[in-house]
N, C-alpha and C positions, 0 to 999 in steps of 0.2 A: 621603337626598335622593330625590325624588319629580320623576319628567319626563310630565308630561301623566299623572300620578295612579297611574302607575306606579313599581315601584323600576328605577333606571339603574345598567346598569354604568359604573364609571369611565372606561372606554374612549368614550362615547356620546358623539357629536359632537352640541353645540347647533345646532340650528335653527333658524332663525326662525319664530314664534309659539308657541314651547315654552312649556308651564308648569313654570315650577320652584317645586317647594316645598322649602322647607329648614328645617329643627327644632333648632332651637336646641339644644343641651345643657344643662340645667340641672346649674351647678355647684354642688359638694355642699359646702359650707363644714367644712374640716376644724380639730379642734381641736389648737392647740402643745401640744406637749409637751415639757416643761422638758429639757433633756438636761447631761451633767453633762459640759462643756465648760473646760479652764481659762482661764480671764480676767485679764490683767496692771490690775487698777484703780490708775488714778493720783489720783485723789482721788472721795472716796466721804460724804454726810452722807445727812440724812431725805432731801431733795427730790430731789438727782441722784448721780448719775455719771460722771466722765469715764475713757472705758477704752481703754487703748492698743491697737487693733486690730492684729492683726498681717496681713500682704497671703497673701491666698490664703482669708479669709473672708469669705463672703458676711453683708452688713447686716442684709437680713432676708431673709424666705423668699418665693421668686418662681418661675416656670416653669425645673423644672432642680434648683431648691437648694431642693427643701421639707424636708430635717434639715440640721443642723449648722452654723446658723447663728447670727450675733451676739445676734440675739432668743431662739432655743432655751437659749442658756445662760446670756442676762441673767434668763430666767423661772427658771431652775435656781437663781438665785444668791438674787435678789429675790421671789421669788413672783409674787404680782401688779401689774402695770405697767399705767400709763394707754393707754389705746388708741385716743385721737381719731382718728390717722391710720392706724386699723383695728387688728384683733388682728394681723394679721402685722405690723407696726411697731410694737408695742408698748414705750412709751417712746422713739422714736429720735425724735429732736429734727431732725439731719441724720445723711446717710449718706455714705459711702466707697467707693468703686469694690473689686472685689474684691482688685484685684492692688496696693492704693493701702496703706499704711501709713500709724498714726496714730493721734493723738486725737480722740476721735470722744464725742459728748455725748449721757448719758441720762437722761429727765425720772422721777423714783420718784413722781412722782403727778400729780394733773390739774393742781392751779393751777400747779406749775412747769414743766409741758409746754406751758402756756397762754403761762407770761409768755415760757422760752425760743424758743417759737415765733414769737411778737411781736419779740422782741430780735429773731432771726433775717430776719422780714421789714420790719426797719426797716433792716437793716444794721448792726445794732449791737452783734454776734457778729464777732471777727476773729479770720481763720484764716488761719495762715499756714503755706507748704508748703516743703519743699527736694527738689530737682528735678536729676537729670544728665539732661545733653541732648546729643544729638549737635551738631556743630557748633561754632561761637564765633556770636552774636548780636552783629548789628554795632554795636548800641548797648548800653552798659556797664549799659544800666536804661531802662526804659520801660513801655509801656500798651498791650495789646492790647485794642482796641474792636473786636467781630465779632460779630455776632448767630449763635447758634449754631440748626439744628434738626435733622431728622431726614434723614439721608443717602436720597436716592433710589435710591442703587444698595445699601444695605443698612440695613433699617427699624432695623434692633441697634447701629447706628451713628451719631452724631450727623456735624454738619459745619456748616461757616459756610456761611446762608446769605444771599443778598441783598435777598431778599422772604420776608416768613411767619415768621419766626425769632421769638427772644426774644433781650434785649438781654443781652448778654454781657460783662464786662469785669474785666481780671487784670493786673493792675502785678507786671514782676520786677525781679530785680537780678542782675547778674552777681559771682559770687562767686569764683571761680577757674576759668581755662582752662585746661584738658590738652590734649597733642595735637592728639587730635580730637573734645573734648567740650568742656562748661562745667557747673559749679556754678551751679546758679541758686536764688534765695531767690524767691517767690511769695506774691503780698497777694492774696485774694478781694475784687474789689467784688462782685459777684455771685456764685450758687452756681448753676449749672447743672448739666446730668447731665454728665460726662465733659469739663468746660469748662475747666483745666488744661491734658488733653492735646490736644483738639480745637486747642485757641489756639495751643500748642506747632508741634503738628504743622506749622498754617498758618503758624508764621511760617519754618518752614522746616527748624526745628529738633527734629523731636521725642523724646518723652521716651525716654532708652535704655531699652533694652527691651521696650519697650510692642507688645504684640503684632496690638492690632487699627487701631491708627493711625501707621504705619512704622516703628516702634525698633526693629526688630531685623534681617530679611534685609537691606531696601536701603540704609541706607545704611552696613551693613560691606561689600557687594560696590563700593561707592564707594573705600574704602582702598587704600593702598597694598598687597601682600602681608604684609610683615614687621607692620605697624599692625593687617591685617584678621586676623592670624591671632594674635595677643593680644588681638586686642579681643573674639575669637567666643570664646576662654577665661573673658574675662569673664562674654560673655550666659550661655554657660554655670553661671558661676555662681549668676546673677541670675535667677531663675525668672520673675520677674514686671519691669512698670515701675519704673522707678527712682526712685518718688514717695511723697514721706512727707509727710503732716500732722503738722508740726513742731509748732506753737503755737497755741495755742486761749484766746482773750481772753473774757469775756462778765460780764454784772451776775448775782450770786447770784439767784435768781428769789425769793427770799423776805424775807432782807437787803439786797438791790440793793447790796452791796458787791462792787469791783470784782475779778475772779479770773483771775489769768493763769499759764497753765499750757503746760511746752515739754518737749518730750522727744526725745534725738536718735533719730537714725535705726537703725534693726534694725543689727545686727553684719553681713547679707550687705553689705549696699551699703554700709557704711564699708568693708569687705572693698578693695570697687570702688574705692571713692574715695583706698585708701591706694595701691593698684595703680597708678590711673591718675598717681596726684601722684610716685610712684617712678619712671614712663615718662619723666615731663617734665624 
């Protein structure tokens, strides 16, 4: 950075009528490399993939996670994958939060990344999740409508907002209550970034565990003693949120025959869920 044609130290207070100059970076496009990662695949033909993510891997590679990511070891497996939505996405259709479990769908070439993409942006991909949450939700099933965007107090953070957002909306169901959580089943109408837990969080209740939108310190210092001090046993065990991408509906992108595909949840969080239903 350049102050009146000069270099500045970082300490140098702006002035008024300063010139600043600033030079861009030019970033250097790096090339993936395949890495030999294992991969649980749930069903596999010529056009896709759908592969049960496990939570604690990143989708694709971004500021932070440039190895060992979902992309690095779908190229490991596959070779080479279509890349409309750039080399680093290569093949991802949609993506998963890192700490999210799941099935997660991957296009093996252009036309069925074209047509998945289309299913995708018409709605006509259903994905459905199962979720603990803190709380009991005073309605046994409902619709969260909240336009989600980017949090002002933290850019890495989404949040409802009232003006500027993108429309957001998630139907659940209550499945079973414990103590002081609930079982909930979750329908995507829309796919936003983090729009599950955002929804979750606002309505009051959010996902256990979840570390950047309150499931974890506040509301076990909320509990009773005897409650908070099994339930931090839990978090304990739960490294991540308590969210799986259960079931993944969509048309074959080549056959347009119909393919629906579910799988339950990692062994930590049954772990949780036999825990919590033995409490009660």
């Amino acid at each position: 950075m350049l102050v009146n044609g000069a270099t500045a130290r970082a300490s140098r207070r702006v002035k008024a009528g300063d010139r600043i100059e600033v030079t861009r970076p030019r970033r250097v496009a790096t090339r993936l490399l395949p890495e030999d990662i294992p991969l649980e695949i749930v069903y596999e033909d010529e056009s896709l993939a759908v592969v049960l993510k496990p939570a604690g891997m990143v989708t694709h590679p971004a500021i932070g996670h440039r190895t060992g990511t979902l992309v690095h070891a779908l190229l490991h497996r596959y070779g080479a994958l279509p890349s409309a939505g750039g080399p680093e996405r290569a093949g991802i259709v949609h993506r998963l939060d890192k700490g999210t479990s799941g099935l997660l769908l991957v296009a093996r070439t252009e036309a069925a990344h074209r047509e998945l993409a289309r299913q995708l942006e018409a709605r006509e991909v259903h994905r459905s999740y199962r979720a603990l949450v803190w709380g009991h939700p005073r309605a046994k099933e409902g619709r969260i409508e909240a336009s989600l965007g980017r949090s002002a107090r933290d850019r890495k953070r989404f949040a409802v907002v009232s003006r500027g957002g993108r429309f957001a909306a998630t139907r659940y169901r209550v499945v079973r209550a414990f103590a002081y959580a609930s079982e909930l089943t979750l329908d995507l109408e829309t796919g936003r970034t983090h729009q599950i837990r955002v929804h979750l969080a606002h309505l009051g209740h959010p996902v256990f565990g979840d570390p950047e939108y309150g499931g974890r310190r506040g509301p076990l210092l909320g509990l009773p003693p005897g409650q908070r001090s099994r339930a931090a046993l839990l978090l304990a065990e739960l490294d991540h949120q308590a969210l799986h991408a259960e079931t993944l509906a969509f048309r074959h992108p080549a056959s347009m025959k119909p393919i629906t595909l579910t799988h339950p949840v990692p062994p930590d969080f049954e772990s949780v869920l036999r825990a919590l239903a033995c409490e009660s």
